[in-house]
PASEBA-1860 file (N, C-alpha, C; in nm, 3 decimals):
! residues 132
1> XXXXXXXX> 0.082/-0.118/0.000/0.000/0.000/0.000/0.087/0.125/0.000 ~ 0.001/0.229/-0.065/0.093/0.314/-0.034/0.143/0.440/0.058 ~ 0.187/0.524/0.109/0.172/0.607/0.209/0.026/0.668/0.246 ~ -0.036/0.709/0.119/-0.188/0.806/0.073/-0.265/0.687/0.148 ~ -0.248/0.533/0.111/-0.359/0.463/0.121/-0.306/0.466/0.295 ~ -0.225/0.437/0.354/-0.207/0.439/0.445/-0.271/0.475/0.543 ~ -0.265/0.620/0.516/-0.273/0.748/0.601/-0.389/0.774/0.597 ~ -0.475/0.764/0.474/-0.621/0.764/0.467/-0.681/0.651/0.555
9> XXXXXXXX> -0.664/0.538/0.557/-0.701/0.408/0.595/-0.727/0.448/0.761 ~ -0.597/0.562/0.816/-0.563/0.519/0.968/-0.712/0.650/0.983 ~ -0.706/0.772/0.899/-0.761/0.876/0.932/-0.964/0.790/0.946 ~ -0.947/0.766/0.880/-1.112/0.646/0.841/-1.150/0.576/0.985 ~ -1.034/0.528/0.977/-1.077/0.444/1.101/-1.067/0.495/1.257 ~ -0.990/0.622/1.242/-1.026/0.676/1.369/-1.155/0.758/1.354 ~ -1.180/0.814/1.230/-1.378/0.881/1.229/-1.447/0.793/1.278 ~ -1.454/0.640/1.244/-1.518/0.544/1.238/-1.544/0.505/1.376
17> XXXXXXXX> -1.405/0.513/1.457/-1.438/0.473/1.615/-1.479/0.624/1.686 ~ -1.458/0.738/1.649/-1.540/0.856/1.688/-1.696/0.845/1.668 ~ -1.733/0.847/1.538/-1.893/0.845/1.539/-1.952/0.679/1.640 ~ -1.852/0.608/1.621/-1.886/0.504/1.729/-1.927/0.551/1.842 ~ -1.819/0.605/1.895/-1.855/0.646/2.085/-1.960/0.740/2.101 ~ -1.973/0.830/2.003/-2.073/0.932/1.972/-2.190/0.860/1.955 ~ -2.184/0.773/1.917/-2.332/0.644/1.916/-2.388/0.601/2.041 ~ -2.256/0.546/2.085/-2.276/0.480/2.175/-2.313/0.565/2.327
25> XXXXXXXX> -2.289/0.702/2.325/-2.292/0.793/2.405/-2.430/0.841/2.428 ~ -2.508/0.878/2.276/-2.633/0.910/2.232/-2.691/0.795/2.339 ~ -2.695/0.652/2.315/-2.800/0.523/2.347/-2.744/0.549/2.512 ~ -2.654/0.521/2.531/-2.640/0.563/2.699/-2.712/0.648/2.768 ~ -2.739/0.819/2.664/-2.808/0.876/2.728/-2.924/0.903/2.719 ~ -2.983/0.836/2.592/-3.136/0.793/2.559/-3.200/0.702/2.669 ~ -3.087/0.549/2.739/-3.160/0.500/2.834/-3.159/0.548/2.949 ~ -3.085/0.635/3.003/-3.103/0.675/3.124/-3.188/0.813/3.110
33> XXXXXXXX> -3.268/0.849/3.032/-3.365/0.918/3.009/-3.473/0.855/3.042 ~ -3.494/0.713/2.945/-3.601/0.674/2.961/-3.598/0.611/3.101 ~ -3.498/0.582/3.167/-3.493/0.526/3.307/-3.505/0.608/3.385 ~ -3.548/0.747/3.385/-3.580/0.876/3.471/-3.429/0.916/3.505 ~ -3.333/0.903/3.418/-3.214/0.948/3.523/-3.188/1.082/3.495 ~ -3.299/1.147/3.404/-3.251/1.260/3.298/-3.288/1.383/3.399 ~ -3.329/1.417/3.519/-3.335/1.501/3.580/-3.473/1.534/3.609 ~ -3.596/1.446/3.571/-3.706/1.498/3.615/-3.759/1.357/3.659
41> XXXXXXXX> -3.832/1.436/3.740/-3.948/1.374/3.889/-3.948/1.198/3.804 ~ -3.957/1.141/3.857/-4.044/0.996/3.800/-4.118/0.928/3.896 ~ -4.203/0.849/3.846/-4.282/0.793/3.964/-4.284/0.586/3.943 ~ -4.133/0.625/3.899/-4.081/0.418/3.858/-4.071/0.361/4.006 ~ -4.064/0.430/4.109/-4.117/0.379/4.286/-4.224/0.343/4.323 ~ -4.316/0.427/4.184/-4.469/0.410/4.296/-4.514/0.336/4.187 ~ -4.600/0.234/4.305/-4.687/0.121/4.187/-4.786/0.189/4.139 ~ -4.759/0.161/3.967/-4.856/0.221/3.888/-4.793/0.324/3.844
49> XXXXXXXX> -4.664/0.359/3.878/-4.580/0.408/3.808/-4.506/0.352/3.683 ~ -4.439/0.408/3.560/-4.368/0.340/3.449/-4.230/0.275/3.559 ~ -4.205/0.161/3.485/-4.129/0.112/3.536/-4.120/-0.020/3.618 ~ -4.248/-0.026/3.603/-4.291/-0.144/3.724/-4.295/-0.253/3.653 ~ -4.266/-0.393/3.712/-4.257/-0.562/3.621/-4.410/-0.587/3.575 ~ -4.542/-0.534/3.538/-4.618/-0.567/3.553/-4.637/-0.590/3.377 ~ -4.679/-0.697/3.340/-4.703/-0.745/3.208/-4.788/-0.659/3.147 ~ -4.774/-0.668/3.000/-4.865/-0.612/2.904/-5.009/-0.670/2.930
57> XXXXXXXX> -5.086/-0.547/2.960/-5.253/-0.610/2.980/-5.275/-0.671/3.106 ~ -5.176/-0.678/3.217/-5.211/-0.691/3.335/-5.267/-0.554/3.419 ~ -5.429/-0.567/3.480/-5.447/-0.438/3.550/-5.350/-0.427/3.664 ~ -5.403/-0.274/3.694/-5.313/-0.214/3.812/-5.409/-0.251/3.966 ~ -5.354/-0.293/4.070/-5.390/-0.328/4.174/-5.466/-0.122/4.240 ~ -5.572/-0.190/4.348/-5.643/-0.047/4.303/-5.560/0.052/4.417 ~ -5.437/-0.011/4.480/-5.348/0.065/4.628/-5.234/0.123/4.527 ~ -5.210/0.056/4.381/-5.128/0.119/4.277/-5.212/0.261/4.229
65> XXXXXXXX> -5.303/0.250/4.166/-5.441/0.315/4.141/-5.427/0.454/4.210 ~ -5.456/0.383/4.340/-5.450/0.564/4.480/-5.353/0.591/4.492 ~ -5.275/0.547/4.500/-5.085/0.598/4.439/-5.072/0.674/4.377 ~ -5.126/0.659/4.262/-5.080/0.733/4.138/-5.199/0.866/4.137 ~ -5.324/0.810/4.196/-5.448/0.919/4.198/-5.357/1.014/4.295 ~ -5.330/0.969/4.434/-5.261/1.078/4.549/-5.152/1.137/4.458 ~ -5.070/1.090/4.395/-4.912/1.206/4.348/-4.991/1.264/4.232 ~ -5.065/1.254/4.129/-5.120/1.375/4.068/-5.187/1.438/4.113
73> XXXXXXXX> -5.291/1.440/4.192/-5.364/1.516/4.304/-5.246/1.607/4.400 ~ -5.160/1.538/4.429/-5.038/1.652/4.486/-4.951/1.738/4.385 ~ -4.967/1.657/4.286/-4.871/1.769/4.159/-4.973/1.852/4.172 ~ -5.066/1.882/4.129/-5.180/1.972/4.029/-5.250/2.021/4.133 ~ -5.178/1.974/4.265/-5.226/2.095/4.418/-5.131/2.179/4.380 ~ -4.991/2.198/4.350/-4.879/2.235/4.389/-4.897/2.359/4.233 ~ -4.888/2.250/4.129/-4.895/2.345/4.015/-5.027/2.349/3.960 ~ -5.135/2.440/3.964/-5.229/2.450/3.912/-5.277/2.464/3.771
81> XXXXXXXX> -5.297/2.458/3.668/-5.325/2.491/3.566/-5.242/2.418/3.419 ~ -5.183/2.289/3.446/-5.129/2.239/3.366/-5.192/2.197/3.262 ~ -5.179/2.174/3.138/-5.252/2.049/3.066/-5.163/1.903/3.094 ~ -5.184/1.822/3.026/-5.173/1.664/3.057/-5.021/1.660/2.989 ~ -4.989/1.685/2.907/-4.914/1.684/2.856/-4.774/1.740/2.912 ~ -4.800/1.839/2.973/-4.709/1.971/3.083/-4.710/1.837/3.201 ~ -4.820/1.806/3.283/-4.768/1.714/3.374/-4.730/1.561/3.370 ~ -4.759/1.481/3.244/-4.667/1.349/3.222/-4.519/1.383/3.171
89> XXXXXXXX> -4.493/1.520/3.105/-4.345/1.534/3.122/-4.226/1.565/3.245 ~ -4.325/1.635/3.349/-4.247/1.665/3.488/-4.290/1.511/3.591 ~ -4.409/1.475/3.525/-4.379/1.302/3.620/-4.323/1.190/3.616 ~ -4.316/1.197/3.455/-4.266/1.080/3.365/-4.318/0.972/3.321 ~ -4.529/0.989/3.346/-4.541/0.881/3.276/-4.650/0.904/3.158 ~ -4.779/0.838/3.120/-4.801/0.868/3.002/-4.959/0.901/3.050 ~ -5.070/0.991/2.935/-5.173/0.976/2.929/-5.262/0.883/3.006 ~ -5.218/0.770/2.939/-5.259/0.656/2.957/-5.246/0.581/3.098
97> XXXXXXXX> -5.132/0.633/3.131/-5.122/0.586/3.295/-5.218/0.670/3.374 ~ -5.266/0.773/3.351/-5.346/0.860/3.386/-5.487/0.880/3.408 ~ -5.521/0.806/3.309/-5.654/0.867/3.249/-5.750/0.780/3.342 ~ -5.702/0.664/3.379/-5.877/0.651/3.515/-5.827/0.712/3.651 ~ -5.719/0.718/3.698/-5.717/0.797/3.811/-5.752/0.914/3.776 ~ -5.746/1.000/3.725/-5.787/1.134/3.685/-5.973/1.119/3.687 ~ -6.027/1.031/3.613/-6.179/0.985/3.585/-6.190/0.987/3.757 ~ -6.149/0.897/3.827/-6.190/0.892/3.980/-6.176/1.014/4.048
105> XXXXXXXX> -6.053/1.065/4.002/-6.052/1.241/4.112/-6.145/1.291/4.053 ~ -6.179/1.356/3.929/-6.333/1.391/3.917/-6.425/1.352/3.947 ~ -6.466/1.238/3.963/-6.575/1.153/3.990/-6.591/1.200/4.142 ~ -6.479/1.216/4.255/-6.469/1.240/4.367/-6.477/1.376/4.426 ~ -6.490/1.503/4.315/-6.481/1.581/4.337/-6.340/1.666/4.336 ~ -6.217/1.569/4.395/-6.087/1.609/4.429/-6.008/1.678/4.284 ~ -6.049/1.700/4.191/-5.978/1.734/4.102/-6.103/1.838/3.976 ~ -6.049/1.942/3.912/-6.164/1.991/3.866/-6.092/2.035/3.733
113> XXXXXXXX> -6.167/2.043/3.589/-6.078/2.073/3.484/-6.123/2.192/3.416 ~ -6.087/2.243/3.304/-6.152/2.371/3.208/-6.107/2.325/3.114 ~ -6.157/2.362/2.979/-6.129/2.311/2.847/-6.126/2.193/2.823 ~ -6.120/2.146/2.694/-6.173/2.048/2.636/-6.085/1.954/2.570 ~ -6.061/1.798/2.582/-5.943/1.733/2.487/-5.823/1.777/2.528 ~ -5.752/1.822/2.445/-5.611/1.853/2.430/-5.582/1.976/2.532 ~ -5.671/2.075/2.534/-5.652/2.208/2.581/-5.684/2.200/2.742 ~ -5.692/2.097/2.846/-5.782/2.019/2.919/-5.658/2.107/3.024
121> XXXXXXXX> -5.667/2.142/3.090/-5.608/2.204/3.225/-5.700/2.152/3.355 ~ -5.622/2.134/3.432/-5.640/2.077/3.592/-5.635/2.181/3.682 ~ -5.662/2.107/3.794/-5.682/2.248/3.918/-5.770/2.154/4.045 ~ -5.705/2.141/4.130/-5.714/2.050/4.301/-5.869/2.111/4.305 ~ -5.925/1.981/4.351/-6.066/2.053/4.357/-6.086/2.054/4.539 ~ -6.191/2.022/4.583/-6.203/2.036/4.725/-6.068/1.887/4.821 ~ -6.056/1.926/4.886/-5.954/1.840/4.978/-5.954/1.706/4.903 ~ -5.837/1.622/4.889/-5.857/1.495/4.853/-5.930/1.451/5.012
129> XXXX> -5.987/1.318/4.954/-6.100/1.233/5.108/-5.980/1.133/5.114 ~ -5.952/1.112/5.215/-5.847/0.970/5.271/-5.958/0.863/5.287 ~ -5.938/0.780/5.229/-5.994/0.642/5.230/-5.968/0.571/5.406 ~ -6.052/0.512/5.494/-6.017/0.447/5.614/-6.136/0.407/5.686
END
């Protein structure tokens, strides 16, 4: 080979192990995002939180349920006026983890909304009731 091929060959293969680590750096910090390590609140502790061993299509036990009903009922005491979207990004989990505890705090009074769908803002309604 000759010097050119050389020297090109060595320059290649050090880009090659650069955009590597740069890869590999990206996925490191993609999972510890999705593992809450990225700096905001998560609720992968509380059952019925993301994170938990519980199978696809297995329900949530209903002490997971008031878990998750009590810490959004304490977010949306604390910050009033969020939409859904504003508070599954500072909790970390989804719509969907949401949407019957939210049905029960209304249903209970404890939670009260304005607007409609997407535009749907929250706001602590009278005292949460302690179950006993």
């Amino acid at each position: 080979m000759s010097d050119f091929q050389t020297e090109m060959n060595r320059v290649v293969a050090g880009f090659v192990a650069q955009i590597t680590e740069l890869a590999r750096a990206a996925a490191r910090d993609m999972i510890d995002e999705a593992l809450g390590k990225g700096g905001k609140v998560s609720l992968a502790g509380f059952p019925g939180g993301r994170g938990r061993g519980r199978g696809r299509g297995a329900k949530r036990t209903s002490d997971e349920l008031d878990n998750l009903a009590d810490s959004f009922h304490a977010f949306v005491a604390k910050h009033p006026g969020l939409r859904i979207e504003q508070i599954n990004k500072q909790l970390g989990t989804s719509t969907k983890d949401l949407a019957l505890p939210i049905r029960k705090l209304i249903a209970e009074g404890a939670l009260k909304t304005k607007g409609e769908k997407r535009s749907t803002t929250y706001f602590a309604g009278e005292s949460k009731k302690k179950k006993g």
